[in-house]
C-alpha positions in Angstrom: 124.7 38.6 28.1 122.8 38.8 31.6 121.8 41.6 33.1 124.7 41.7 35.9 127.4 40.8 33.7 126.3 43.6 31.4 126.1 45.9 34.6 129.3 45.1 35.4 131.1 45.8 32.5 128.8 49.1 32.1 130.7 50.4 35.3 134.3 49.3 34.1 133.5 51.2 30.6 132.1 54.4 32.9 135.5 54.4 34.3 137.3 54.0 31.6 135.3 56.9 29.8 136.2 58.9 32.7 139.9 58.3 32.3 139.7 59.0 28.4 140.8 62.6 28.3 145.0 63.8 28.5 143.9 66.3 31.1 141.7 63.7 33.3 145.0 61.7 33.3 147.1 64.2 34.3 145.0 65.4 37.4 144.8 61.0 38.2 148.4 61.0 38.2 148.9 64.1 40.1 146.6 63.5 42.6 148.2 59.9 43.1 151.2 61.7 44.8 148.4 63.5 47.5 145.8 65.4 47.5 145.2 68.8 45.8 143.3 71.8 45.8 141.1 72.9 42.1 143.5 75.6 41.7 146.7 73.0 41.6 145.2 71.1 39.5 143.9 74.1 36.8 147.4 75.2 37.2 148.9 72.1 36.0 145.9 71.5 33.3 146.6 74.7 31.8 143.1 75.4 31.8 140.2 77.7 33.0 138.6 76.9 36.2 135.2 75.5 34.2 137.0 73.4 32.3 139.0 71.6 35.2 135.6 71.5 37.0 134.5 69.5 34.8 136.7 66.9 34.0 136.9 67.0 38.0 133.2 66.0 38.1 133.3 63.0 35.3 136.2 61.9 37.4 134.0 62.1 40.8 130.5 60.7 38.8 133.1 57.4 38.0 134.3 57.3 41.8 137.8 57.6 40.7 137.8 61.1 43.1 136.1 62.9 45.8 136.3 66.4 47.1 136.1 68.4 50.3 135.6 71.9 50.5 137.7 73.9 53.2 136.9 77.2 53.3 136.8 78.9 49.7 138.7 76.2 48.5 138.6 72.6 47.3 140.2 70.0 47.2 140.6 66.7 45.8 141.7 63.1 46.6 142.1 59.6 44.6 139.9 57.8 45.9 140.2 54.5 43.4 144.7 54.7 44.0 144.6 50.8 41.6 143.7 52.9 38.8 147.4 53.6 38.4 148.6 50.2 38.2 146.2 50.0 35.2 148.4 52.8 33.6 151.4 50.7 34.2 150.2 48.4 32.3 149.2 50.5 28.9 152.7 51.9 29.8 154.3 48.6 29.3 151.4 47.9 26.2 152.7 51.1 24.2 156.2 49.9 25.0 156.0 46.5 23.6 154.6 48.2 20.6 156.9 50.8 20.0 159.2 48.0 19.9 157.3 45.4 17.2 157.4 48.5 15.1 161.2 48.8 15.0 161.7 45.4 13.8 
C-alpha cells in the first residue's frame, strides 16, 4: 500500500473510530436536526458533563463537529451532515440481516 492510499484510509478509519460509541451517535444524530448547546446534549446522553466532553472532543479531533462558545455556554454543530447518509446505510445493512435470519 502507498503512502497516500494508506493516509487516506487512516482518516476514514479516524472517523469511523470517532462514530464507534452509542453516545457519539446519538449526539451525531441530534445535532443533524441543528445545533445544540453541551448541556442538550449531556441531557440527552444521560451523562456527566466530563463524559459528554469528551466524546464531544473525539467527535471534533475527527472533524465530524465544531464548537462555539457564547457566553458560559457551548455549543455544537455537524459540521460533516453526509455522515448520516452513512447511517442510512448500516440501517438498511442491519435490516437485510435481520431479515436472512428469519428465513
Amino acid at each position: 500500500m502507498d503512502a497516500k492510499t494508506r493516509q487516506r484510509l487512516e482518516g476514514r478509519a479516524r472517523v469511523l473510530k470517532a462514530l464507534a460509541h452509542p453516545s457519539r451517535l446519538l449526539m451525531v444524530e441530534q445535532l443533524e436536526r441543528g445545533e445544540r448547546c453541551v448541556c442538550e446534549l449531556q441531557e440527552m446522553v444521560g451523562a456527566d458533563m466530563s463524559t459528554v466532553s469528551k466524546h464531544l472532543a473525539v467527535l471534533k479531533r475527527a472533524g465530524i463537529v465544531a464548537d462555539e462558545r457564547r457566553g458560559v455556554q457551548v455549543y455544537y454543530r455537524l459540521t460533516m451532515p453526509c455522515v448520516t447518509r452513512f447511517f442510512d446505510c448500516v440501517g438498511e445493512v442491519l435490516v437485510s440481516i435481520k431479515k436472512g435470519k428469519k428465513r
